[in-house]
GUSE-207282 format. One line per 4 residues: number of its first residue (from 1); their letters; for each residue x, y, z of N, C-alpha, C. Coordinates in nm, 3 decimals, m for minus. Each point is the difference from the previous one (the first is absolute). Layout:
N
NUM	A	X Y Z X Y Z X Y Z | ... $
END
This chain:
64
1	XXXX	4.276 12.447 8.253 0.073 m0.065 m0.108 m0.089 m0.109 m0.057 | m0.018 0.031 m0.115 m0.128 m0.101 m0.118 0.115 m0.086 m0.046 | 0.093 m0.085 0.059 0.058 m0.089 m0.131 m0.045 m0.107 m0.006 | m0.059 m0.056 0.114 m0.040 m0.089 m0.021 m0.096 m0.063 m0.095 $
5	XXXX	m0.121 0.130 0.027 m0.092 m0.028 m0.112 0.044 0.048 m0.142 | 0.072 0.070 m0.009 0.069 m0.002 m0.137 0.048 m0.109 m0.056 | 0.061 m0.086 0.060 0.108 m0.093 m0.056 m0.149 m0.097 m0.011 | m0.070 m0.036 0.063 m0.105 m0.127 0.012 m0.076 0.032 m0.099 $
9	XXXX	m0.010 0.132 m0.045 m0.117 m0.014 m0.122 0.112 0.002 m0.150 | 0.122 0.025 0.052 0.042 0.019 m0.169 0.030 m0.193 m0.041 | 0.009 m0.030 m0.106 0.020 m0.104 m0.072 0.131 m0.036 0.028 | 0.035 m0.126 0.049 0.138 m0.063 m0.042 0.074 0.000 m0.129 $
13	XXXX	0.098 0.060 0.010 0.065 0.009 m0.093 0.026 0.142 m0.039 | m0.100 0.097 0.036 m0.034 0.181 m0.065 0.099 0.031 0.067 | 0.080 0.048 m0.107 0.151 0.106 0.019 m0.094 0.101 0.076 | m0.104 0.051 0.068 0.004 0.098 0.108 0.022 m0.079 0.111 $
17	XXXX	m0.040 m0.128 0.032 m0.017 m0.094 0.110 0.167 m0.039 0.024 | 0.073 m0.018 m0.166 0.139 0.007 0.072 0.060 0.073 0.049 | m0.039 0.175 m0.085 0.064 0.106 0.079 m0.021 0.029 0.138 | m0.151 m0.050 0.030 m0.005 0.035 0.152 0.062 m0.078 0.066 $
21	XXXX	0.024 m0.152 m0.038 0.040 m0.071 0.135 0.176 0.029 m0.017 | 0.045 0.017 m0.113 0.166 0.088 0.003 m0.021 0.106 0.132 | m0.072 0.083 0.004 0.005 0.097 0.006 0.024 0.001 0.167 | m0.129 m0.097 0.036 m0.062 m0.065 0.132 0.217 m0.056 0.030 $
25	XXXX	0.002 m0.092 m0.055 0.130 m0.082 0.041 0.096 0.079 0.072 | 0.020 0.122 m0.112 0.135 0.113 0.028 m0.038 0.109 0.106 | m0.135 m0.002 0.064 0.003 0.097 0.081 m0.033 m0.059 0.136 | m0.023 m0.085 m0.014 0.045 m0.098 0.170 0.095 m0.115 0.025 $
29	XXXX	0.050 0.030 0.114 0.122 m0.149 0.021 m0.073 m0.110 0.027 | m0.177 m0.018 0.022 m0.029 m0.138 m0.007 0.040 m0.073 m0.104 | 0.083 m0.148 0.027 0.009 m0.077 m0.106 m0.107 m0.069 m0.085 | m0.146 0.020 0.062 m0.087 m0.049 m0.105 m0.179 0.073 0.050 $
33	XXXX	0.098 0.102 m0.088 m0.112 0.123 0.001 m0.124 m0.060 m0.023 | 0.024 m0.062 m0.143 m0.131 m0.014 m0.072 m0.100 m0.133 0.021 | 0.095 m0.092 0.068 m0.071 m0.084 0.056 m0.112 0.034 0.097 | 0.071 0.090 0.143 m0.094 0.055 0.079 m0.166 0.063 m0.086 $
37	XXXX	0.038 0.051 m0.109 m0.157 0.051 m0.082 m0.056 m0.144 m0.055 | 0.041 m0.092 m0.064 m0.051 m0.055 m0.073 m0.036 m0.170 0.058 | 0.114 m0.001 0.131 m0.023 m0.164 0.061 0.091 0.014 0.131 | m0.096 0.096 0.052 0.023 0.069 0.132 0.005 m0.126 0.116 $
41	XXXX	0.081 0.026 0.115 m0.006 m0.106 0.102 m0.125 m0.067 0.082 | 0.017 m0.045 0.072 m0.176 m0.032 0.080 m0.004 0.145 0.090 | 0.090 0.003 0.069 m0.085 0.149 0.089 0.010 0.094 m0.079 | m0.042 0.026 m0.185 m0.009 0.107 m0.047 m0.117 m0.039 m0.111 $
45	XXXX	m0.004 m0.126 m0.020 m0.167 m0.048 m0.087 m0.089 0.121 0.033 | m0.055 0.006 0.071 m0.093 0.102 0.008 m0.003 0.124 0.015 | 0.135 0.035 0.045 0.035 0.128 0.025 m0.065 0.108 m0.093 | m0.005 0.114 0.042 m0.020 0.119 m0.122 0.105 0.000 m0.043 $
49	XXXX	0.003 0.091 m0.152 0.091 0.063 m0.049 0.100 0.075 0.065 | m0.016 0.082 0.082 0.067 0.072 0.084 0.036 m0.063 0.101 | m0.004 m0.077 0.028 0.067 m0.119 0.129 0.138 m0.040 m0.138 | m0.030 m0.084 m0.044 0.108 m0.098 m0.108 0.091 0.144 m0.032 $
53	XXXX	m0.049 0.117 m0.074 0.113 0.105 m0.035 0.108 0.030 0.126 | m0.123 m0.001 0.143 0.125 0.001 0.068 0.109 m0.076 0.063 | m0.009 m0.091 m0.040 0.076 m0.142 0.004 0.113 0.044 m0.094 | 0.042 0.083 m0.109 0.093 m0.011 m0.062 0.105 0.097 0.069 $
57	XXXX	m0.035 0.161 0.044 0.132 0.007 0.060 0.026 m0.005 0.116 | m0.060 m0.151 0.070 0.002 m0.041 0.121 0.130 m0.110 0.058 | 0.068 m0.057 m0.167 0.041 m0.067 m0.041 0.087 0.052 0.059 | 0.165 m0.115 0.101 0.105 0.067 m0.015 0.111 m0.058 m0.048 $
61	XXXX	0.086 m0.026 m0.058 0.088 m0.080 m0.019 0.074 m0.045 0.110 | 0.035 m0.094 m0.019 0.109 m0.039 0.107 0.191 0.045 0.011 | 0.008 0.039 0.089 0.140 0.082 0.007 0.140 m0.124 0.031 | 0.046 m0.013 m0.115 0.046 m0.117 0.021 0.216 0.080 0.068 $
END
């Protein structure tokens, strides 16, 4: 999964950069998908790409 580097090279603001991170939002229950790509935690700074993707459906909600 390339989203990462997708989203990092498109421009802020480019309706593709919004469609992807829509897109990103609605297909995982992490609440902040796009943070993890763009201002990722400390044990994920360095991570690869494929480390951080799998951080999203690692996510679980809480069962209240």
């Amino acid at each position: 999964m390339e989203i990462r580097g997708e989203l990092a090279g498109c421009a802020s603001g480019d309706p593709d950069t919004d469609y992807c991170l829509s897109v990103l939002r609605t297909s995982v229950a992490h609440p902040r998908a796009a943070d993890l790509l763009f201002h990722p935690p400390a044990h994920l700074v360095d991570a690869p790409p494929r480390r951080i993707v799998a951080e999203l459906p690692a996510y679980r909600p809480i069962a209240l």
